[in-house]
C-alpha positions as a printed Julia matrix, in Angstrom:
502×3 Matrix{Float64}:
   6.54  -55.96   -6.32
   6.64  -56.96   -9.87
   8.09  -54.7   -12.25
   5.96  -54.19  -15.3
   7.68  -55.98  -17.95
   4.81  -55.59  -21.1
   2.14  -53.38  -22.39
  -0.64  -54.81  -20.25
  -3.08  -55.32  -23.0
  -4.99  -58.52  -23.18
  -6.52  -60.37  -25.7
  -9.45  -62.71  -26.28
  -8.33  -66.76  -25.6
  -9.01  -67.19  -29.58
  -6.57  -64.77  -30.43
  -8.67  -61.91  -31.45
  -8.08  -58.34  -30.3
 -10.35  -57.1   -27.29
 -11.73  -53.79  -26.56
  -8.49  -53.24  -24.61
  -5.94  -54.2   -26.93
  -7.61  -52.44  -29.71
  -7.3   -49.09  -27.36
  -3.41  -50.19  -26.15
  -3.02  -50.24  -30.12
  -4.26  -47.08  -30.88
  -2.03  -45.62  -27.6
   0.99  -47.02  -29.12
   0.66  -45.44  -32.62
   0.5   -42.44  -31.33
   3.15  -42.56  -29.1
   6.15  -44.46  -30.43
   8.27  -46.43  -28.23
   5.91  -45.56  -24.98
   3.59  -48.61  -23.75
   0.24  -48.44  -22.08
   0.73  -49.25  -18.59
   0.06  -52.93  -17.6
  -3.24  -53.46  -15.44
  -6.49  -55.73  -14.69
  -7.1   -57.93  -17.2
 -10.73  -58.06  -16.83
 -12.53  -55.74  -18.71
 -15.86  -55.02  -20.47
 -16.42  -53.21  -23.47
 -19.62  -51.47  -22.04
 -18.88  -50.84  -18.67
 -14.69  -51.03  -17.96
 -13.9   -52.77  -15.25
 -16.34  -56.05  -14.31
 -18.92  -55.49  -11.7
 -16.68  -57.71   -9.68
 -13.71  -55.09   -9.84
 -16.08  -52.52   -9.05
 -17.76  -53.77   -5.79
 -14.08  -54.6    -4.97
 -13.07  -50.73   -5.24
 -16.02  -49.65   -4.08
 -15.83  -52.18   -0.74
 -12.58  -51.16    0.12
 -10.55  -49.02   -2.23
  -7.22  -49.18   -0.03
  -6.98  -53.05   -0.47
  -7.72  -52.7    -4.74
  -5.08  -50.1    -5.28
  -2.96  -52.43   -3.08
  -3.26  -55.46   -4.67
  -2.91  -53.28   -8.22
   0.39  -52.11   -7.18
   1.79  -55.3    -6.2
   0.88  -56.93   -8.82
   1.92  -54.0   -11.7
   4.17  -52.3   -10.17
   5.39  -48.01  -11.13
   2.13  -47.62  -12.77
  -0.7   -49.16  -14.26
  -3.9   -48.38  -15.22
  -8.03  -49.6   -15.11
 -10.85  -47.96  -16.43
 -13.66  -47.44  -13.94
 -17.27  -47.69  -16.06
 -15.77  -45.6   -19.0
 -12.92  -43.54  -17.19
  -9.09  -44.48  -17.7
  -7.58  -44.43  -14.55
  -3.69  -44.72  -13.65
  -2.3   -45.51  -10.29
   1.39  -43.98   -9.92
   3.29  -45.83   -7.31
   6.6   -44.81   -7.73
   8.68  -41.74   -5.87
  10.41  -40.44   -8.7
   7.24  -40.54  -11.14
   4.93  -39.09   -8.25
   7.62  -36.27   -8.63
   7.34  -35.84  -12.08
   3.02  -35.85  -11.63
   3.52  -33.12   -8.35
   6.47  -31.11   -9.41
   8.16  -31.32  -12.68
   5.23  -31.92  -14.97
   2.68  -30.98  -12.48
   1.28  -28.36  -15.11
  -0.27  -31.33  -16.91
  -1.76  -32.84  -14.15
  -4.75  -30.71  -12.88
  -6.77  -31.12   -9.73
  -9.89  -33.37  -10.98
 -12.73  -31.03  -11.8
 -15.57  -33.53  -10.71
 -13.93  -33.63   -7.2
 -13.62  -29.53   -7.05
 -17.23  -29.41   -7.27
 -18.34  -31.49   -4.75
 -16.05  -30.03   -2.09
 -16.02  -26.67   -3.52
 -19.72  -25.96   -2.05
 -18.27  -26.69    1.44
 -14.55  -25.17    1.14
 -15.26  -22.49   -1.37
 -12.32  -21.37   -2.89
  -9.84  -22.25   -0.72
  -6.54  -23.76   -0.6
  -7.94  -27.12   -1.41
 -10.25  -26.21   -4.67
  -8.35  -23.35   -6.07
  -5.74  -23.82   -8.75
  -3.44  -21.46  -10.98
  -2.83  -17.68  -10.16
  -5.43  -17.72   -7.73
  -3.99  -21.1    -6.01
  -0.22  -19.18   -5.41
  -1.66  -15.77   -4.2
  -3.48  -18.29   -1.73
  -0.59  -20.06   -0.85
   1.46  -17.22    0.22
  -1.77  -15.47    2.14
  -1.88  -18.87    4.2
   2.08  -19.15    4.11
   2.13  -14.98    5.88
  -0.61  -16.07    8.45
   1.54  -19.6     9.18
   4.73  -17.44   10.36
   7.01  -18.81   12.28
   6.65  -17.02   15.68
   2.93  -17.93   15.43
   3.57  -21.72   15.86
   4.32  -21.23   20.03
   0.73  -20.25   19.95
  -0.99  -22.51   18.57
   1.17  -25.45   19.7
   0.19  -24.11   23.25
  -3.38  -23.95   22.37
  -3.05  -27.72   21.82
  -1.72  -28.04   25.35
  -4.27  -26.03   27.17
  -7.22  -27.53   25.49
  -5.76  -31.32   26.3
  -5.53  -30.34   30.08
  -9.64  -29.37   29.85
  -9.99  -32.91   28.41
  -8.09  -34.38   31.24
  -9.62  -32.45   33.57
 -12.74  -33.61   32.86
 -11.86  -37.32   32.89
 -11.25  -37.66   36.81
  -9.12  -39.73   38.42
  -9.44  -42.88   36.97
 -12.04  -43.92   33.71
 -12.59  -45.76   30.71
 -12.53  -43.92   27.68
 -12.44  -44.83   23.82
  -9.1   -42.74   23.5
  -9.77  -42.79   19.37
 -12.72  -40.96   20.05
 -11.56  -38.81   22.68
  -8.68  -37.46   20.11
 -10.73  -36.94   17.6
 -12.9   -35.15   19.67
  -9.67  -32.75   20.88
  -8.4   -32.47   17.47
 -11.6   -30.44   16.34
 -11.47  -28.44   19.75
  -8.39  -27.74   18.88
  -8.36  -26.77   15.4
 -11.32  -24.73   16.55
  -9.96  -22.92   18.94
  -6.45  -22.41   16.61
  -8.74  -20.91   13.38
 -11.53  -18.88   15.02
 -10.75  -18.45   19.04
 -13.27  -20.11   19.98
 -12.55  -22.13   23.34
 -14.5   -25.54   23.91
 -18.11  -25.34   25.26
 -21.77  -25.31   23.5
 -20.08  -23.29   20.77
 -17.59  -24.67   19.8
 -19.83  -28.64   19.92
 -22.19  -26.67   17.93
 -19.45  -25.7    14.94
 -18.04  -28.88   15.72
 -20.99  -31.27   14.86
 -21.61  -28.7    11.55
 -17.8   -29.38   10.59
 -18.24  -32.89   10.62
 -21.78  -32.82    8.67
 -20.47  -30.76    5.68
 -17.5   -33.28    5.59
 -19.26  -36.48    5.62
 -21.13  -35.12    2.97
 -18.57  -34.2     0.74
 -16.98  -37.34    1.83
 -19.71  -39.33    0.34
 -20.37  -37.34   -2.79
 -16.19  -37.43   -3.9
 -16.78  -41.6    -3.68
 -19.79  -41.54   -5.71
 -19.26  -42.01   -9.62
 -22.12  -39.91  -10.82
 -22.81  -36.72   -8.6
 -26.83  -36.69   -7.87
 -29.21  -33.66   -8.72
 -30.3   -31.9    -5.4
 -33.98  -32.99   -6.21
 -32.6   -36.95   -5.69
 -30.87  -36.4    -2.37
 -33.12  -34.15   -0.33
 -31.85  -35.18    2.93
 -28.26  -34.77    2.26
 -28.9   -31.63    0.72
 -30.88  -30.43    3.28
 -27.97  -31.4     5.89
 -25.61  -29.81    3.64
 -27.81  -26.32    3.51
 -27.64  -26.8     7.86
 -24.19  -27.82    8.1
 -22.92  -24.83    5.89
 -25.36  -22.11    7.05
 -24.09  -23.0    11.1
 -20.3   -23.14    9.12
 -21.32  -19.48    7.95
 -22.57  -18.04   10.76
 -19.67  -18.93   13.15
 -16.98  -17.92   10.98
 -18.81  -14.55   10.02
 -19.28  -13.89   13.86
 -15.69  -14.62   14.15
 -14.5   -12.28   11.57
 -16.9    -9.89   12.8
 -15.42   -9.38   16.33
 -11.57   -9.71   14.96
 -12.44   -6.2    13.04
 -13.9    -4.83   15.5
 -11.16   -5.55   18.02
  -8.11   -6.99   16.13
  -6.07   -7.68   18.98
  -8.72   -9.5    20.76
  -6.95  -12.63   20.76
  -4.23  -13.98   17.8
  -5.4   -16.88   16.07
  -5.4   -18.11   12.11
  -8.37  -15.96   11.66
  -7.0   -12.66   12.94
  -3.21  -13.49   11.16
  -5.34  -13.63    7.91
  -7.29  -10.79    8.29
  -4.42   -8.71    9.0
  -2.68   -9.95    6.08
  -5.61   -8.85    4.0
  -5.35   -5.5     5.49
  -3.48   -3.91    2.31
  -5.95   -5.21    0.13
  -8.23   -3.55    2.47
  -6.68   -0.09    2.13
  -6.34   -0.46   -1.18
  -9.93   -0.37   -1.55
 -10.98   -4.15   -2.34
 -14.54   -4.61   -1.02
 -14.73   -5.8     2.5
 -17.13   -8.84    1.72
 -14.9    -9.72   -0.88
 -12.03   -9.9     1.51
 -14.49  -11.73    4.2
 -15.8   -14.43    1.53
 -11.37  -15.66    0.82
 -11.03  -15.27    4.28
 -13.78  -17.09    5.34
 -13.3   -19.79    2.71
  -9.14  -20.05    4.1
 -10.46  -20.6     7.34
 -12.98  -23.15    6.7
 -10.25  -25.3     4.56
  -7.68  -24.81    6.93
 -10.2   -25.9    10.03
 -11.36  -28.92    8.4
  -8.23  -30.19    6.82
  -6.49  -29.54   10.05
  -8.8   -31.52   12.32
  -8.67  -34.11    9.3
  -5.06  -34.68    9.36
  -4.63  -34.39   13.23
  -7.63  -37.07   14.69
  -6.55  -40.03   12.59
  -2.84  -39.99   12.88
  -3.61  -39.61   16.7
  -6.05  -42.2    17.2
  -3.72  -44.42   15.06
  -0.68  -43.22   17.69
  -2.01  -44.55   20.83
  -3.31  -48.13   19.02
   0.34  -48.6    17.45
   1.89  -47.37   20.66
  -0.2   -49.57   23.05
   0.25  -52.33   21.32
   4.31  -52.42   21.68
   4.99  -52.09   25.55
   8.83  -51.29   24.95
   7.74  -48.13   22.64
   5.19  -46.76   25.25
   7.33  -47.26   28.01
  10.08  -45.41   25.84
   7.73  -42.54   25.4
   6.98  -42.14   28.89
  10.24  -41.91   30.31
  11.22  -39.64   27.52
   8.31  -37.17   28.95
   9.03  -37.4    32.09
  13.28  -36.75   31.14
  11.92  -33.19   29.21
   9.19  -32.06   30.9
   8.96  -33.37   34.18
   6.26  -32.14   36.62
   5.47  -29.51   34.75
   2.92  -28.65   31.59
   4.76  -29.55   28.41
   5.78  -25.84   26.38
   6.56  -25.44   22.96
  10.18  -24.82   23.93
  10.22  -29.12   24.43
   9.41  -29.5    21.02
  13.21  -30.07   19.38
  13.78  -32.45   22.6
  10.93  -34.91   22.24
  12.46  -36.49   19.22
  10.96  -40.57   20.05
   7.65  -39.03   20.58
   8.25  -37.83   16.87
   9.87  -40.96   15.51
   6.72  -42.61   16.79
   4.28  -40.22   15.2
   6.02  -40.56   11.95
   6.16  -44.54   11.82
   2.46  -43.85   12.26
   1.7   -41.86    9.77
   4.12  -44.02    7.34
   2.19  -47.16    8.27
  -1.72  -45.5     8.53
  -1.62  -42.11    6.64
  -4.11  -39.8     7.86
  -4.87  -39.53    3.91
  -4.86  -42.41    2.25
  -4.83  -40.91   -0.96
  -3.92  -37.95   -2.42
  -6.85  -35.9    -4.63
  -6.58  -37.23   -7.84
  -5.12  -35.54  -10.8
  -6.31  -35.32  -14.36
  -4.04  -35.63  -17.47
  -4.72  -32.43  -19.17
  -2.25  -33.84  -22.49
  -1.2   -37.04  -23.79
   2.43  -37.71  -21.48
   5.17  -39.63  -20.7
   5.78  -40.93  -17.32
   9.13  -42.94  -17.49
   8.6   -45.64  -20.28
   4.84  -45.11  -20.26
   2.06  -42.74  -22.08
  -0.94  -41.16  -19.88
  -3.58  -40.32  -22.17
  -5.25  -36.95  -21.73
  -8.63  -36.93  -19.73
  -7.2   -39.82  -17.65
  -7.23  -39.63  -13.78
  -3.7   -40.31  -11.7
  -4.41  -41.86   -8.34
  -1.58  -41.22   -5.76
  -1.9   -43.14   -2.38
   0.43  -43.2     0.55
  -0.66  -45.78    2.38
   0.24  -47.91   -0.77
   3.55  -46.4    -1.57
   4.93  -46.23    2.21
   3.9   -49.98    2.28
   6.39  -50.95   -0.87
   8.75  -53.44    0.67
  11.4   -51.7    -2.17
  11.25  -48.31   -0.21
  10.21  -49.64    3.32
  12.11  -53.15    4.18
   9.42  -55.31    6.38
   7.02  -52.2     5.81
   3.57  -54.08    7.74
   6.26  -53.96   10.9
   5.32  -51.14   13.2
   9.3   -49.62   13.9
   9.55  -46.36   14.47
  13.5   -46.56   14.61
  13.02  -46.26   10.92
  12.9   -42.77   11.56
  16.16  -42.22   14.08
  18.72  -40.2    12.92
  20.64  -43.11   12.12
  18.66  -44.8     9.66
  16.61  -41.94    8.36
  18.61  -41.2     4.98
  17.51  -44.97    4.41
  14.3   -44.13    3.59
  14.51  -43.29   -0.51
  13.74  -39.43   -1.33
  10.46  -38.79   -2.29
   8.85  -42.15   -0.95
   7.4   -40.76    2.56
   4.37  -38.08    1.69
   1.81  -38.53    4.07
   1.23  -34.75    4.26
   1.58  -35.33    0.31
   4.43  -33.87   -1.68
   5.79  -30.72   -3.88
   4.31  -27.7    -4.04
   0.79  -28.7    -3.28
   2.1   -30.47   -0.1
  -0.31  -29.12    2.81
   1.02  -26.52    4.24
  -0.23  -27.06    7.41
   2.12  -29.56    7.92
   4.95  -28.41   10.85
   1.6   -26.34   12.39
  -0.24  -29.97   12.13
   3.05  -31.48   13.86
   3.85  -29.02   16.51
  -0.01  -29.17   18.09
  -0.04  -33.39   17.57
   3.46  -33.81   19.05
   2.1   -31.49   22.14
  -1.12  -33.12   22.44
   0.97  -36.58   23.3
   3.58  -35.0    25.58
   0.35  -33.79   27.42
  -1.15  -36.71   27.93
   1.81  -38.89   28.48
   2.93  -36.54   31.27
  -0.5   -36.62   33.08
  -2.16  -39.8    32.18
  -1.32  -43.8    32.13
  -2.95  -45.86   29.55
  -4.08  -49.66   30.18
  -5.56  -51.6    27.26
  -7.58  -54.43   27.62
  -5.98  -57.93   26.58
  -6.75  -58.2    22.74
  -8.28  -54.64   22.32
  -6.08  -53.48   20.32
  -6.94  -53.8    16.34
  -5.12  -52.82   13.13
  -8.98  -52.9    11.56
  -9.66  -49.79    9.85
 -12.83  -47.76    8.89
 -12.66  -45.22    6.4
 -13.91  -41.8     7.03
 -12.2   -38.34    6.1
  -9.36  -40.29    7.18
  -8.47  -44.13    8.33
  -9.13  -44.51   11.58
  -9.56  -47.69   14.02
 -12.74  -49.69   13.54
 -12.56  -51.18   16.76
 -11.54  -47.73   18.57
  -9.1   -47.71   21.21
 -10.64  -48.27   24.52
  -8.31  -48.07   27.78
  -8.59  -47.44   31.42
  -7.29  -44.23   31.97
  -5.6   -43.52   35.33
  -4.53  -39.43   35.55
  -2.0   -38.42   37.67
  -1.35  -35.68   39.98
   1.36  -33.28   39.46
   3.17  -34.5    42.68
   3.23  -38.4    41.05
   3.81  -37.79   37.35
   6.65  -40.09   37.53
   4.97  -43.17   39.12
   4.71  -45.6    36.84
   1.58  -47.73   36.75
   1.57  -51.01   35.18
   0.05  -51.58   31.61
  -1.38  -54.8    29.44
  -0.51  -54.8    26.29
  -1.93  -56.83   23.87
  -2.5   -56.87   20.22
């Protein structure tokens, strides 16, 4: 990394002051003895960055804020067309944007509204007052003693998928989890158990995401009258959305102890509202809209950081072997219980070297600068936006020594307090971390011990590819395709042998 050592404005080969310079001026007159923070050189009056800078962020984003970091350092700063943007790689001034200043650093408006139609006012797209009374609703239905359940639930709806695999197949297994991940955040928010159903919400889920995946990458939003199609889809995706969850909430008030999922926790902890008189389709709508955020995020966060599990894991034969046998120490013959949780501490050590390496999300939703501040020896001007990535930070060779190494002893109790404070967020950090995070853990962590105590994986020589796709999240562009060979209760400890490759 190089550490920025000057104000980063450039100027014209003759001498004269550019467009950039003139602007780095004016920043440092009004803010004595802060600098503009260093970045890209090559800029146009008219339209910021150079087309060439643009296809590059538009082509692949990851890589540009990558190369940007490396090359600035803490933070530094491009404009895209006419909109100043900083990129904040550092733990302790990510701390100051999240926590101690996070006051002036907003949730981006433009971003809001193109999720917001999808979401509603959830977790996600709410801010202020109405973001903390949120928080705590969500934080009352997340109780501890409701975690068994749903980390069972992730069991039980793995042993369907296995069932349904036979003896011996080939299956993508990056498809296949992401497949279980939305059965299973299904099944955890609204009770509703895989079938036509639940493929049904599913396939509407991933619509209204897509969508708003799309939109949030686009630099101007579109009028409806442009995009027919997608707003069409949109109108489908969220009327199916609708209907499901309204069904849902329908049946938990008429029987409330019908079954106790995230839907029925929050509508009992809505109940005093309820008695206090607040409208019942009031209560429905915040309900509805908690729901939604926390089944989409959920599934979001879980699918990549599984499919990106089993490629790093394959890929190292020591480290899958190591998972196996710890499986088959804890659980044995048996189904894997939420009570083997604290005990399957590789399985974990593995999960989190995947997430450090390929973050489920990349990047963090991007802040806006709400008044002219300082962040260390730097000045973000107001109106700007702060990009905060992950998968660029947990990369930094200065917080994570040979960081492209796959090593998930990085993470063992005895070289844990290595890692720098602040510089592992892949569930993001401070008080907008998601909260979802130990549920998001508990089900992932019982998803593996599932299918590591029932199934053998065997990847085909050269397979295996650290090529990624973007989506809601990274996930492999070449998949993860392996011969699957289930076993029966009786012979969960015979090994089978594996090719690894990568």
């Amino acid at each position: 990394m190089v550490a920025p050592g000057g104000d980063g404005a450039p100027s014209a080969r003759d001498g004269s002051p550019t467009f950039t310079s003139i602007c780095t001026v004016k920043a440092l007159q009004s803010a004595p003895g802060l600098k503009t923070p260093p970045g890209p050189r090559n800029y146009s009056a008219a339209v910021g960055l150079t087309w060439r800078h643009l296809a590059a962020m538009r082509r692949d984003p990851v890589r540009y804020l990558s190369r940007i970091a490396h090359k600035y350092g803490d933070l530094s700063t491009f404009l895209l067309l006419t909109q100043r943007v900083y990129l904040v790689n550092s733990p302790e001034l990510i701390h100051e944007v999240l926590v101690r200043q996070k006051e002036k650093f907003v949730k981006s408006e433009w971003q809001m509204r193109v999720i917001r139609p999808v979401l509603g006012d959830g977790l996600l797209t709410s801010g202020g007052k109405r973001w903390f009374d949120d928080r705590r609703l969500i934080q009352r239905a997340l109780r501890a003693d409701s975690m068994e359940g749903y980390a069972q639930q992730a069991v039980e709806t793995t042993e369907q998928m296995i069932a349904g695999w036979g003896e011996s197949t080939r299956v993508d297994l990056a498809d296949a989890v992401t497949e279980l991940s939305m059965s299973v955040s299904i099944a955890s928010t609204l009770g509703i158990d895989p079938g036509p159903e639940a493929d049904e919400l599913a396939q509407a889920v991933r619509a209204g995401a897509e969508i708003f995946m799309k939109e949030i990458e686009e630099p101007v939003r579109l009028p409806a009258w442009m995009i027919p199609r997608r707003t069409r889809r949109r109108a489908e995706a969220l009327a199916t959305i609708d209907r499901f969850v309204g069904r849902a909430i329908a049946r938990r008030r008429a029987d409330p102890n019908a079954r106790e999922d995230l839907l029925s926790l929050l509508l009992s902890v809505t109940a005093e509202a309820q008695a206090a008189g607040a409208p019942a389709h009031v209560l429905d709508k915040m309900v509805r809209d908690q729901a939604v955020t926390m089944m989409i995020a959920g599934n979001h966060s879980v699918s990549g950081a599984l499919a990106w599990f089993w490629v790093l894991a394959l890929s190292r034969p020591e480290v899958y072997d190591r998972l196996k046998q710890e499986v088959r120490d804890v659980v044995g013959q048996r189904s894997p219980e939420p009570a083997d949780l604290p005990r399957l501490a590789y399985t974990k050590q593995v999960l989190q070297e995947s997430l450090r390496l390929i973050p489920a999300a990349w990047v963090l939703f991007t802040r806006e600068v709400t008044q002219d501040t300082a962040l260390g020896e730097f000045q973000v001007k107001r109106g700007g936006w702060v990009v905060m990535s992950p998968y660029v930070t947990q990369r930094d060779p200065r917080f994570f020594p040979d960081p492209e190494r796959f090593d998930p002893e990085r993470f063992s109790p005895e070289r844990i307090d290595e890692i720098p404070a602040g510089a592992y967020f892949p569930f993001g950090h401070g008080p907008h971390a998601c909260i979802g995070e130990r549920m998001a853990m508990a089900q992932m962590t019982m998803v593996l011990a599932t299918l590591l105590s029932r199934c053998d994986f065997q990847a085909d020589p050269g397979s295996l590819s650290l090529e990624a796709a973007r989506d809601l999240a990274i996930r492999p562009k070449q998949g993860c395709p392996v011969q699957v060979k289930v076993r029966k209760p009786e012979l969960a400890g015979a090994p089978m042998g594996l090719a690894h490759s990568f």
